[in-house]
C-alpha positions as CSV (number, residue, x, y, z in Angstrom):
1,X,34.0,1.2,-22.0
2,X,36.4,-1.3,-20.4
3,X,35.8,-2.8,-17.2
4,X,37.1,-1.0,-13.8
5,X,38.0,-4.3,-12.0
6,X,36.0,-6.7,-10.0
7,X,33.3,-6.0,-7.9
8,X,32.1,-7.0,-4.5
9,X,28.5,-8.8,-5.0
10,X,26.5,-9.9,-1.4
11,X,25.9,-13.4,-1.0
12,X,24.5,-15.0,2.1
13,X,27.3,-13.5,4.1
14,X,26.9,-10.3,2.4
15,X,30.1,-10.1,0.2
16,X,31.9,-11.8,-2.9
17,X,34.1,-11.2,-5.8
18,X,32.2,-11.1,-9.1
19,X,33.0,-9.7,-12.8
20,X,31.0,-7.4,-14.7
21,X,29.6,-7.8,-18.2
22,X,31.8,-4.8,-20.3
23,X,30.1,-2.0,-20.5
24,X,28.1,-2.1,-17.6
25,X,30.2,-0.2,-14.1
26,X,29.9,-1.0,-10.7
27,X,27.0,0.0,-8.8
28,X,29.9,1.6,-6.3
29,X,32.1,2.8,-8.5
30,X,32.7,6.4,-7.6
31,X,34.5,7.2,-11.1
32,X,31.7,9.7,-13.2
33,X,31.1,8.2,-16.5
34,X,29.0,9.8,-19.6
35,X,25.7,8.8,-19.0
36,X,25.3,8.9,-22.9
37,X,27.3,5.7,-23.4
38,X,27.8,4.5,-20.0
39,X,25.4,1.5,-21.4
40,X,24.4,0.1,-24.9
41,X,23.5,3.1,-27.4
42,X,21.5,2.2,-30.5
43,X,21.1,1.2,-33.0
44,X,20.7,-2.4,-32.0
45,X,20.0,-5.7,-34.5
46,X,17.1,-5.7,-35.7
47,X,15.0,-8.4,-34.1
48,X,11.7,-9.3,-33.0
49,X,10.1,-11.8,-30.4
50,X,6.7,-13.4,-29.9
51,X,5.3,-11.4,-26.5
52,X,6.1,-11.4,-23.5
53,X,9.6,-12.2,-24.8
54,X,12.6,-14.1,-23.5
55,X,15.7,-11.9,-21.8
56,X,18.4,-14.2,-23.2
57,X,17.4,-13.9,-26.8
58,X,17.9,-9.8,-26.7
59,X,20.9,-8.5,-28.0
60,X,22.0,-6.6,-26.0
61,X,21.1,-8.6,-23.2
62,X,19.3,-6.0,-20.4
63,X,21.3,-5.6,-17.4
64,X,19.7,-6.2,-14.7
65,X,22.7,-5.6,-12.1
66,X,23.4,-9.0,-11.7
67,X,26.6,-8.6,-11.3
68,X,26.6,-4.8,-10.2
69,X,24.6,-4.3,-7.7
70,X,25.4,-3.9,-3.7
71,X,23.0,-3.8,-1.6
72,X,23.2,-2.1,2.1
73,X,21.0,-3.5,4.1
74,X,18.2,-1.3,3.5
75,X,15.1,-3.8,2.8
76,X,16.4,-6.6,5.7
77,X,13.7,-8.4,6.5
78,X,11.4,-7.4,4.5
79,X,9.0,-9.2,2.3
80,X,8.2,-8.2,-0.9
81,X,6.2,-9.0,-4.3
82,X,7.0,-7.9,-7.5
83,X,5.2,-8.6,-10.5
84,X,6.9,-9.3,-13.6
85,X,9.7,-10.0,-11.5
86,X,10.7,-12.5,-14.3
87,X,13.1,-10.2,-16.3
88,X,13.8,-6.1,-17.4
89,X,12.9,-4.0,-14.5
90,X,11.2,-6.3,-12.5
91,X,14.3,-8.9,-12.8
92,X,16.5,-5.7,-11.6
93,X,14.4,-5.1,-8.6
94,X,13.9,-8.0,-7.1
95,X,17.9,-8.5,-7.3
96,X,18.1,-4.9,-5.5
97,X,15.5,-5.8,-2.8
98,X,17.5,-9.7,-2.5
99,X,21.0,-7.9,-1.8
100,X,19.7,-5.4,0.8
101,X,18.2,-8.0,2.6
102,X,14.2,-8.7,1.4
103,X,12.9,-12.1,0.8
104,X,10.5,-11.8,-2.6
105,X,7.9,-13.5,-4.4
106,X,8.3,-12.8,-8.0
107,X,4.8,-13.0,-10.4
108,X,4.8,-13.7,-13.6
109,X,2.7,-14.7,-16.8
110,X,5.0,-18.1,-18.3
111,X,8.4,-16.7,-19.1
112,X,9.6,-19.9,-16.7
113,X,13.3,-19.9,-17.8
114,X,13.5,-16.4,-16.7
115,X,11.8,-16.8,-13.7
116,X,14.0,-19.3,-12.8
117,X,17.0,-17.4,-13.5
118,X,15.5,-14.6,-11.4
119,X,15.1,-16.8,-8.6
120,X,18.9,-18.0,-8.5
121,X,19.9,-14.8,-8.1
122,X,17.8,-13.8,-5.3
123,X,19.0,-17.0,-3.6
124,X,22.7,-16.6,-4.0
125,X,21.8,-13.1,-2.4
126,X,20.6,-15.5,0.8
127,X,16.9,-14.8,0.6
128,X,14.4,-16.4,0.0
129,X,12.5,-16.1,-3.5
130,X,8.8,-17.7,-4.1
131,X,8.0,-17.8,-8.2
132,X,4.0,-17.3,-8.6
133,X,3.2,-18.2,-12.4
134,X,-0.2,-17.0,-13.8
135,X,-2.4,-14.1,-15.6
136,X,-2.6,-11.1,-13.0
137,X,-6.0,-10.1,-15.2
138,X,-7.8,-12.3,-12.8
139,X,-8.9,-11.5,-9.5
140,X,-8.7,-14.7,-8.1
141,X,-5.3,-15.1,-9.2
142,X,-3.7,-11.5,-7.7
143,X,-5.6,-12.7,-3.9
144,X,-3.4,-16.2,-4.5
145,X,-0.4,-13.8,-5.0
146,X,-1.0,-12.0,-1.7
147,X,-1.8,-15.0,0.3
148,X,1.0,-16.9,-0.9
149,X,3.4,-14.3,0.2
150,X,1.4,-13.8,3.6
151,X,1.7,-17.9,3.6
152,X,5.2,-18.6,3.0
153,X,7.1,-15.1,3.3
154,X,5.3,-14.3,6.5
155,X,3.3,-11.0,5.2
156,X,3.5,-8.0,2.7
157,X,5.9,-4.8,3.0
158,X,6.5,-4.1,0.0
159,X,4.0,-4.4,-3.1
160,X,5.6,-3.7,-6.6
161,X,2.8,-3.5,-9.2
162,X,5.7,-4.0,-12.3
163,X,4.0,-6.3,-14.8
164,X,2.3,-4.5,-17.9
165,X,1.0,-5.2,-21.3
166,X,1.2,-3.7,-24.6
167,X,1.3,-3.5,-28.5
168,X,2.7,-0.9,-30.9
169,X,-0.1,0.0,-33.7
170,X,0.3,3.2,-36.0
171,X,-3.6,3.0,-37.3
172,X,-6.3,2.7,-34.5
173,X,-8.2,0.7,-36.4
174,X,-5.9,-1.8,-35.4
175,X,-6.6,-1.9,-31.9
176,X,-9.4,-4.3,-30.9
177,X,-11.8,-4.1,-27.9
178,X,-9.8,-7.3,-27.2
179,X,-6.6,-6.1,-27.2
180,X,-7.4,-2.8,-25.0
181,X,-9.3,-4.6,-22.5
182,X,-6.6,-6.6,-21.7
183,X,-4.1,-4.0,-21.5
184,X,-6.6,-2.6,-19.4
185,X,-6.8,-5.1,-16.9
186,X,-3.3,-6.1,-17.0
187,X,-2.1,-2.5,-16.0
188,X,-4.9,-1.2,-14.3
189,X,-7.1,-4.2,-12.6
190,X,-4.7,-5.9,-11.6
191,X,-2.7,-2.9,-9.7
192,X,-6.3,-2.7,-8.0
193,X,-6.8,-5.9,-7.2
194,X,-3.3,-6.4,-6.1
195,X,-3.2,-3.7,-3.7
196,X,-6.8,-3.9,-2.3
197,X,-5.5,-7.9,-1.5
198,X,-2.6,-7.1,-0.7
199,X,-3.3,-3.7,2.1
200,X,-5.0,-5.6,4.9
201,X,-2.0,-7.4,5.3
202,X,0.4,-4.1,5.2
203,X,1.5,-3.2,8.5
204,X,2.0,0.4,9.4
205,X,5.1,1.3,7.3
206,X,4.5,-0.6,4.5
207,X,4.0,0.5,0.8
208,X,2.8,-0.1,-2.8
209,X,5.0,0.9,-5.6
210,X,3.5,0.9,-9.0
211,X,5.5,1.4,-12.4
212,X,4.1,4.0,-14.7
213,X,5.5,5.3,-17.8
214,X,6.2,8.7,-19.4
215,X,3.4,7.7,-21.3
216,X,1.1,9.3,-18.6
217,X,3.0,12.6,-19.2
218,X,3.5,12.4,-23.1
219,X,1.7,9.5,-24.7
220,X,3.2,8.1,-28.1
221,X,0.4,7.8,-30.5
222,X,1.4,4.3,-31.7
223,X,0.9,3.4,-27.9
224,X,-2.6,4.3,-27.3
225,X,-4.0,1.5,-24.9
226,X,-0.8,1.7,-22.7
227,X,-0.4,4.9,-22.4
228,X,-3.7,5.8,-21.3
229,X,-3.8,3.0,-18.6
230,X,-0.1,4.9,-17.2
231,X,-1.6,8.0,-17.1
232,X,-4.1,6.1,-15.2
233,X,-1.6,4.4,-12.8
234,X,-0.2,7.6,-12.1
235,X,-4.0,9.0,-10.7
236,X,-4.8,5.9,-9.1
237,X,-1.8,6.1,-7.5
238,X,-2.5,9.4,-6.0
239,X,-5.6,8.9,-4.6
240,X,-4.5,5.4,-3.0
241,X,-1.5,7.3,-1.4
242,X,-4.1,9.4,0.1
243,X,-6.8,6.5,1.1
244,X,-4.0,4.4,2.1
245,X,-2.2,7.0,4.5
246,X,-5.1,6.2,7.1
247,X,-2.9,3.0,7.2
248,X,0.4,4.0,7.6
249,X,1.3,2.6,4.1
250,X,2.8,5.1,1.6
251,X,2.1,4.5,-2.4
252,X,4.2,6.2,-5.0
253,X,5.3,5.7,-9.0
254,X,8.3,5.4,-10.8
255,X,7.9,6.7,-14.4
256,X,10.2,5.2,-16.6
257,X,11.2,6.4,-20.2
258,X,12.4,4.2,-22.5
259,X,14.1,1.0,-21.2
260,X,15.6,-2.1,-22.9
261,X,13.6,-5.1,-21.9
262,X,11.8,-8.2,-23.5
263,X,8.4,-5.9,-23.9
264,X,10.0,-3.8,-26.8
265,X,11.5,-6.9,-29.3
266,X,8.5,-8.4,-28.2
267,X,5.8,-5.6,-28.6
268,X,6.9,-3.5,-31.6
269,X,8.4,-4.2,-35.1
270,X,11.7,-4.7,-35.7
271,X,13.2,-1.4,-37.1
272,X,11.2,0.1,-34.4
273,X,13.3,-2.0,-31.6
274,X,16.2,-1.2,-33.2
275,X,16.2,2.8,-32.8
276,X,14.4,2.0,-29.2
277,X,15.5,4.8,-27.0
278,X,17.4,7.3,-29.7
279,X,15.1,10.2,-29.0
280,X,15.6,10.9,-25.8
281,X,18.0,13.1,-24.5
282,X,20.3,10.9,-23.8
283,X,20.3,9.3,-26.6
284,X,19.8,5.2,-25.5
285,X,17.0,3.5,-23.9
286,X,17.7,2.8,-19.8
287,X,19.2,-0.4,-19.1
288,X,17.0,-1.9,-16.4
289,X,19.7,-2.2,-13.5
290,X,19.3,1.8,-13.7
291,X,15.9,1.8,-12.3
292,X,16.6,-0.3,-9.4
293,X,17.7,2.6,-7.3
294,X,14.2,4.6,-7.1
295,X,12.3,1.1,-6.4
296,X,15.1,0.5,-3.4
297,X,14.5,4.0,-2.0
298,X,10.6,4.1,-2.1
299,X,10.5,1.1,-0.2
300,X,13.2,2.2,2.5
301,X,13.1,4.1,5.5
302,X,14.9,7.1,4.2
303,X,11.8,8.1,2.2
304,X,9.0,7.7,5.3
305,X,7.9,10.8,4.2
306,X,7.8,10.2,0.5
307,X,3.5,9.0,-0.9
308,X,1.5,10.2,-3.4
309,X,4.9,10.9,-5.4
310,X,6.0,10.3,-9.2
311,X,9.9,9.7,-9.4
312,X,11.0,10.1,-13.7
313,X,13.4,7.9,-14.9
314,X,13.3,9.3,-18.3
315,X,16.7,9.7,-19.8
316,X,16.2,13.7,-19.2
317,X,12.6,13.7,-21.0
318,X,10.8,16.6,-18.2
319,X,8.5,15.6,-16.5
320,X,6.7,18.8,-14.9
């Protein structure tokens, strides 16, 4: 699909001419387009990385609405973390949160050169972005998160438990007690530890979003570990919606399907990548820019009412 014309991207002042990589539409373009091929539609080239992956080397390269997305104004002021904010979804939100007006501090394991390019973007949007490197399986670690965004962002309103682990294996002899305690306490610990650092900091208002999966709803066998810490997510996130409310701080899920970031060249076999996303409805896996939306309205105003909730981003996979 050819390219509509430029766009208008926020900087510091809040406006700016950009182009678009082809393919990808503007964020306000009001023109419908087939959501079947309004991004990249497999098969892709076969290709594989060492995990967690590098954005860059992807082909296609996720789109992370760097140049797409327009904020409003909806987040100013507020001060966000987001782990795995490096690249994919993560990447995509912390762009979303930059351009309507949230300073973040983005966690994640060593993918440095995507960090960094995360960073720039937040900055061009005028806001201020803190880079926390590090293993979120530690304790010790998620409480330096927190107080390094109490420290130099000022406090906590928005927590964005993002980053997750896992590996494809079609026998389950292949999964070692290694291997699923870490996916464990990537995806599960750390959302706890995050969040119970984090709260006492929230301020009436404030809330946790944590990324699930459709895994939680329909688990792929080759997935076993992740899958079942989703469908965890998805519980804890209930009851902390319902311990947190004493608070004033909502929690709620998003529960992506399939979406194109370094976890899948990264995590499963090449042919596998290659397919990634073909039997879903829709036919192609999500490109990350179209999950910003849900993360942008959880954390606003408009959805004050809006905890204990899953929102599906599946590509039109029910989730009932």
């Amino acid at each position: 699909m050819k390219p509509r014309g430029p766009c208008r991207r926020p900087r510091a002042g809040g406006t700016g001419r950009t182009t678009h990589r082809p393919g990808a539409l503007q964020m306000h373009d009001t023109a419908l387009a087939d959501p079947r091929t309004k991004y990249p539609v497999p098969p892709f080239a076969k290709q594989q990385q060492t995990p967690p992956g590098q954005q860059p080397a992807m082909d296609p390269v996720p789109d992370c609405g760097e140049d797409s997305y327009v904020g409003a104004g909806r987040l100013a002021g507020r001060k966000a973390i987001i782990t795995g904010g490096d690249s994919g979804i993560g990447r995509a939100v912390a762009i979303a949160y930059a351009r309507e007006g949230a300073d973040v501090l983005v966690s994640y394991l060593n993918e440095h050169q995507d960090a960094e390019a995360t960073a720039g973007f937040v900055r061009k949007a005028g806001r201020k972005c803190v880079l926390v490197p590090g293993d979120i399986q530690s304790r010790a670690h998620c409480q330096a998160i927190v107080q390094r965004a109490v420290d130099e962002l000022g406090g906590v309103d928005i927590l964005v438990n993002n980053a997750a682990f896992q590996m494809s294996h079609k026998s389950l002899q292949e999964l070692t007690e290694e291997e699923f305690d870490k996916t464990f306490r990537t995806n599960v610990y750390a959302t706890f530890f995050l969040t119970q650092a984090a709260a006492p900091h929230m301020p009436p208002g404030a809330c946790v979003i944590n990324t699930a999966s459709i895994n939680a709803d329909k688990p792929n066998a080759t997935l076993v570990a992740y899958a079942a810490t989703k469908g965890a997510l998805q519980n804890l996130t209930g009851g902390l919606a319902q311990l947190l409310a004493e608070q004033g701080i909502r929690v709620n899920c998003v529960a992506p399907g399939p979406v194109w970031t370094p976890l899948i060249p990264s995590t499963m076999g090449a042919e596998q990548a290659a397919k990634f996303g073909q039997n879903v409805p829709l036919k192609r896996p999500a490109q990350p820019a179209e999950l910003a939306a849900p993360y942008v309205m959880l954390a606003s105003e408009q959805a004050s009412y809006i905890s204990g909730a899953t929102v599906a981003v599946t590509g039109g996979v029910p989730m009932i």
